[in-house]
Phi, psi and omega in degrees: 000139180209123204269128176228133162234008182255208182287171178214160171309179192264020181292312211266139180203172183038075172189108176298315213255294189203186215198125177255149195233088164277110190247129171277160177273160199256170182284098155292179188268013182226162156299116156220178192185134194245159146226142190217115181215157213227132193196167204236325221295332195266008184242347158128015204272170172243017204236010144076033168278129178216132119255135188230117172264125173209158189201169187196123209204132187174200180294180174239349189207097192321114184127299193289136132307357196256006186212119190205150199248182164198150160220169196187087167240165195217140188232137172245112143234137204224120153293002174194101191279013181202058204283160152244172196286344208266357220001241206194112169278138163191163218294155154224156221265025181240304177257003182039053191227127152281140214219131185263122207244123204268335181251118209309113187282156190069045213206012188283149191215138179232122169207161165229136177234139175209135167232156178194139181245146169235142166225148229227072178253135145288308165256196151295317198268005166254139151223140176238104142244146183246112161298137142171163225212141164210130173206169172249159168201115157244148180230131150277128206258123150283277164313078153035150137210064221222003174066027163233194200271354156330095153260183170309327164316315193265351188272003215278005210221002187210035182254049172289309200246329150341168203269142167227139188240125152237128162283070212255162185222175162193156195206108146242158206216115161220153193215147217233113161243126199242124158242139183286316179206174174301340165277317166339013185269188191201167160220149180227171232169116172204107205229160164272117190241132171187126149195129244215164187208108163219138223256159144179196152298140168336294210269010188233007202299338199242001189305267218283161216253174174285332175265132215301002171255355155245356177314321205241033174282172181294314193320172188066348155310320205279168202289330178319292195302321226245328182099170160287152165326102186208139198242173174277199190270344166308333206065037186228294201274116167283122178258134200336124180102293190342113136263083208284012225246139151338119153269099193238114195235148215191106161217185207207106179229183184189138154259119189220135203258131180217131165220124166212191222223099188255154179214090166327057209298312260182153175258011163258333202232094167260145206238146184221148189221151355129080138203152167215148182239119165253122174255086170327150116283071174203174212236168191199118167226125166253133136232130176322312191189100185265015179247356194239154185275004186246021192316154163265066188248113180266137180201124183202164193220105176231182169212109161269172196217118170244118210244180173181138159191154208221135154224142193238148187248128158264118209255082174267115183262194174300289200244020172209156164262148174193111174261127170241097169202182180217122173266143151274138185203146205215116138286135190200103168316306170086055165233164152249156183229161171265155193296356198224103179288351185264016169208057165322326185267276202310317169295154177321166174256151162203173196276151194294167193254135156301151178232126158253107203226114201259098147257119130340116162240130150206158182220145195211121167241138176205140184291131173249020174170155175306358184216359174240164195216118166268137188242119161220156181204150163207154178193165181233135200226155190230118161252127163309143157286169203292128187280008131301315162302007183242002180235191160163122155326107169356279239267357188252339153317280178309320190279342159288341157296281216288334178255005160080343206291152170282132186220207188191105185276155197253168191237091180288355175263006173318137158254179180301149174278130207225139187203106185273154187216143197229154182227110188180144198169182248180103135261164198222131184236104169287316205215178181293349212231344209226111188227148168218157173234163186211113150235134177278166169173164213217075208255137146258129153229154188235175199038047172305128158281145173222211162227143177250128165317131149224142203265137130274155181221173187292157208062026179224196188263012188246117168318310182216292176198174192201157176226139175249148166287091190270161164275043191248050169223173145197180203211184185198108199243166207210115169185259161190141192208131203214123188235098185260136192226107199259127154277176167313106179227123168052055180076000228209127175235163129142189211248167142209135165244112244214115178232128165251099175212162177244150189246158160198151187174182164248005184207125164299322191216188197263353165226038167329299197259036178257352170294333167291319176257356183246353162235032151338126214272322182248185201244038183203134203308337185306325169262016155254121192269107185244157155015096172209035182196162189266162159219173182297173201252178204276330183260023166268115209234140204256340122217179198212144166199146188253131145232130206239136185246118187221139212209115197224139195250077179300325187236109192243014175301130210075343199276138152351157167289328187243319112027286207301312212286341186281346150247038181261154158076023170227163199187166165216113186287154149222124183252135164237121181251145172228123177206128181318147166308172181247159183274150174210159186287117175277145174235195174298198176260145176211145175299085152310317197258137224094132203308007164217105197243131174303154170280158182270173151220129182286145173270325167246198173313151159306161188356073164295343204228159180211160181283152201269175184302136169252107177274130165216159177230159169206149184232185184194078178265133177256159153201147197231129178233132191252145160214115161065248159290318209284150155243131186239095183253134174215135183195156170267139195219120184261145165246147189029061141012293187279327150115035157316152194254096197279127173261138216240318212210124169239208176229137209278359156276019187186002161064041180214141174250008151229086187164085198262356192078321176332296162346290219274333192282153167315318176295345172322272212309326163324289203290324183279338179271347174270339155243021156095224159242009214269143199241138174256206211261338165276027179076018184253144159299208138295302182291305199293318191305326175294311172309312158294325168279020180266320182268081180276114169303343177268014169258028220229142135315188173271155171264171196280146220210111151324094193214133180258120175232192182221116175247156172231127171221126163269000000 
């Protein structure tokens, strides 16, 4: 796997920031074969980590070489796939006590991964490989994942009916890599992508069938089975039977053609050429509330369609490099839209307009001395936006027009997100063993998605307002990234990387501003204030630094006999990450809790305010024992050492994460002398039940988590 986040070629496309490259591993001409497994369970730990890893690889025909194979599975099971240090207190219906539970309930995760490659030469100048990559994953969700403002706190008393999530993904894949002459190859490519998700209730997950006329009925929906939206006399606690939780179901495939062509034309100039075709799939079914005769049902079925092709020259002299090239990338929803956003139902239908986009690369390297190396790159790089976000269901349309409901209407003419990016720094080798690098950089971007108001007025089909999915933001990140990098000397490896940098924009995510248009005080765009000046972005973490230490006993020539044995094949990583808060909008003090929660009103600038620093150190030590072919590694691996409490989340009226301020405010202090004595169905006052859902575990990072593991390689 190789990670590129700086400019990278016009090879790489729809993507702004980096590029993950995954090349699977191939079958060797000999038999080998690993095993591993990591477990929590011998350590006192609470959060249930089991991963068991196993793979295999050699000929397929004992001898032969030209036909070789690899496999490969991994089994997950995590009983708490995101613990915190705070755990969850919660009741039980025998002593009628709250029980403090260190491990987040409802929060277990089950997967499987299988891979498998065949490689293939009939000749020397050919190899034919065949792929797939496959997993599962169901996770029972303790946090919402359901796009409201629920978590597991308020869900904890009912989580029977919490989101249980499957994830499902498949790849198949093959490729033909061909050489033409000693200058010459080529590769053709041609793969299956699907993957699919669905959200739903715990106790409902398996109710609807496989088949398209029944998948998405209601039945098992209805209020008779799951009971009503019901809350305690507080309004705080979602209470047992209540089923307020979603059906959501979502995939996504593509059939896809990919080729090139590398040719070494010259001895300064090598040309690499290009193109890829995708035919999309996907289906989209929501219903909002599926407990309610008023369902939220988005449902739609499209094939959008996506192209490309790049060609790059790499220009190698004595002393200069210079990578050149320009990619084209071709988008198309492959829809009708409507002609009118103030008459979405009414207006004509017409077919959506394609994005089309031409970025220029080039990056230039040269030696200023025998031991520094100067860098620079620019480029315009284009991400598509999520091919969900361009569409949206007939019956769900109507109810944002026409019932006023607050929604988000999708945009089949969204264009790619464009973004130019500069680059330039220096490397430098102090010593045979010791190097640093230093690079600047620069990224602007535009055509950010957000949502823009569209008001009705009489006589068109919008009742009140509708927010559309626009191209209205854009942003801008800026910064310095410093890397000292040690080889191996005298036992001893490591790095430190240092990054300073800023995010700014007008918008973090793609529906920044819909809270800014649907609860807007008047009924006209003058009274929606949206965004138009930059502030920091939601991810601008102002810094980060890694530095990482590794110690390894390579040479034990003069040492002891028990010396040797007891440090050969043994070591230890230490890793330390550091990172600034991130920022967030302060506001008054307001009742954050409850199944029905109020909004804050900010008091300064958007994220104005930042979060405390997050620290973690982890260590990881081996020792490896050979008997004959086979190896035997056994080691430990601690994550967050100090068992710090890295805080994730505060509450934006007081900048604390067990502290909303309410309580303590007069409207507080109202609500606890206006309910009394009066008690909910766990025995709680108003204040105590609020204090405790005050203390939310999911505002917490992970605490330090133990883990032994084992390898075997043969």
């Amino acid at each position: 796997m190789v990670t590129i986040t700086g400019g990278y070629n016009a090879e790489y496309g729809r993507a702004n920031s980096g590029i993950v490259n995954v090349i699977t591993k191939e079958g060797g001409e000999k038999y080998s074969g690993t095993a591993e497994f990591v477990t929590d369970g011998v350590t006192g730990n609470k959060s249930g980590y089991n991963l068991g890893e196993i793979s295999l690889s050699g000929p397929v025909i004992p001898g032969y070489r030209g036909l070789r194979f690899f496999a490969a599975a991994a089994v997950r099971r995590f009983d708490d796939h995101a613990p915190s240090p705070i755990g969850v207190a919660l009741f039980d219906t025998t002593s009628k006590t709250f029980r403090q539970n260190d491990k987040l309930p409802h929060n277990d995760q089950k997967g499987e991964t299988f891979q498998a490659k065949l490689t293939y030469e009939p000749i020397k100048s050919v190899t034919v490989n065949l792929s797939y990559l496959g997993s599962k994953d169901v996770i029972n969700e303790f946090t919402m994942d359901d796009g409201r403002q629920f978590t597991g706190q308020f869900f904890k008393h009912n989580l029977d009916h919490a989101d249980r999530r499957r994830d499902r993904n498949h790849s198949f894949g093959g490729k033909i890599t061909g050489v033409l002459n000693a200058k010459t190859f080529f590769t053709l490519e041609s793969n299956y992508y699907k993957v699919s998700r669905r959200i739903t209730d715990a106790s409902l997950f398996s109710l609807s069938t496989d088949t398209a006329a029944t998948r998405y009925s209601l039945n098992g929906f209805d209020t008779a089975r799951n009971g009503p939206y019901r809350t305690d006399v507080f309004d705080l606690l979602i209470l047992p039977g209540a089923s307020p939780t979603r059906l959501l179901d979502r995939q996504s495939s593509y059939v896809g053609f990919k080729g090139t062509i590398t040719s070494q034309i010259s001895m300064h100039h090598e040309v690499k050429a290009g193109f890829e075709w995708q035919l999309h799939s996907i289906d989209y079914y929501n219903n909002g509330l599926p407990w309610s005769a008023n369902a939220r049902i988005n449902q739609f079925h499209k094939e959008p369609k996506i192209a490309a092709g790049f060609v790059q020259d790499k220009i190698e002299y004595e002393s200069l490099t210079i990578n050149a090239g320009l990619r084209w990338d071709y988008l198309n929803a492959n829809t009708q839209t409507y002609k009118d956003p103030k008459n979405p139902i009414s207006s004509p239908k017409i077919g959506n307009k394609t994005d089309s986009q031409l970025s220029p690369r080039l990056g230039i390297g040269f030696p200023i001395s025998d031991k520094t190396l100067f860098h620079l790159s620019y480029g315009r790089f284009f991400q598509p936006p999520d091919l969900f976000d361009l569409y949206i269901g007939d019956a769900r349309l109507r109810q944002i027009a026409i019932q006023g409901t607050p929604g988000i209407l999708g945009n089949p003419n969204l264009k790619s997100e464009k973004t130019s990016a500069y680059e330039v720094g220096f490397t430098r080798e102090v010593s045979d063993n010791t190097g640093f690098d230093i690079t600047a950089y620069f990224k602007d971007t535009a055509n950010l998605i957000n949502v823009t108001p569209v008001f009705g007025t009489p006589g068109t089909d919008i009742i009140n307002r509708l927010a559309l999915k626009s191209n209205a933001d854009f942003g801008t990140t800026r910064g310095v990234d410093i890397k000292f990098e040690r080889r191996r000397a005298h036992y001893i490896a490591g790095s430190l990387a240092y990054t300073l940098g800023y995010a700014t924009g007008t918008g973090s995510v793609a529906d920044d501003s819909f809270d800014q248009i649907f609860f807007a005080l008047g009924p006209s765009a003058a009274d929606v204030h949206l965004p138009k000046v930059s502030e920091p972005l939601s991810f601008d973490q102002r810094h980060t630094l890694v530095a990482n230490l590794d110690i390894r006993a390579d040479d034990l020539r003069g040492k002891s006999p028990l010396v040797r044995r007891l440090l050969a094949n043994a070591g230890a990583n230490i890793q330390f990450s550091a990172g600034s808060g991130l920022p967030y909008t302060p506001t008054n003090i307001f009742p954050a809790i409850g199944a029905s929660q109020a909004q804050g009103r900010p008091l300064g600038r958007p994220n104005s305010a930042r979060l405390p620093w997050q620290l973690q150190l982890d260590l990881k030590a081996n020792k490896a024992i050979r008997f004959g072919a086979a190896s035997f590694n056994i080691y430990l691996w601690v994550l967050n050492l100090t068992d710090r409490k890295n805080v994730l989340t505060v509450y934006s009226g007081t900048g604390r994460p067990d502290e909303d301020g309410f309580l303590a405010s007069p409207e507080g202090q109202a609500a606890i002398e206006a309910f009394g004595d009066t008690k909910n169905q766990f025995g709680q006052t108003f204040e105590q039940a609020y204090r405790d859902l005050m203390r939310d575990p999911t505002f917490y990072g992970p605490p330090r988590q133990i883990r032994v593991g084992f390898t075997v390689n043969y």
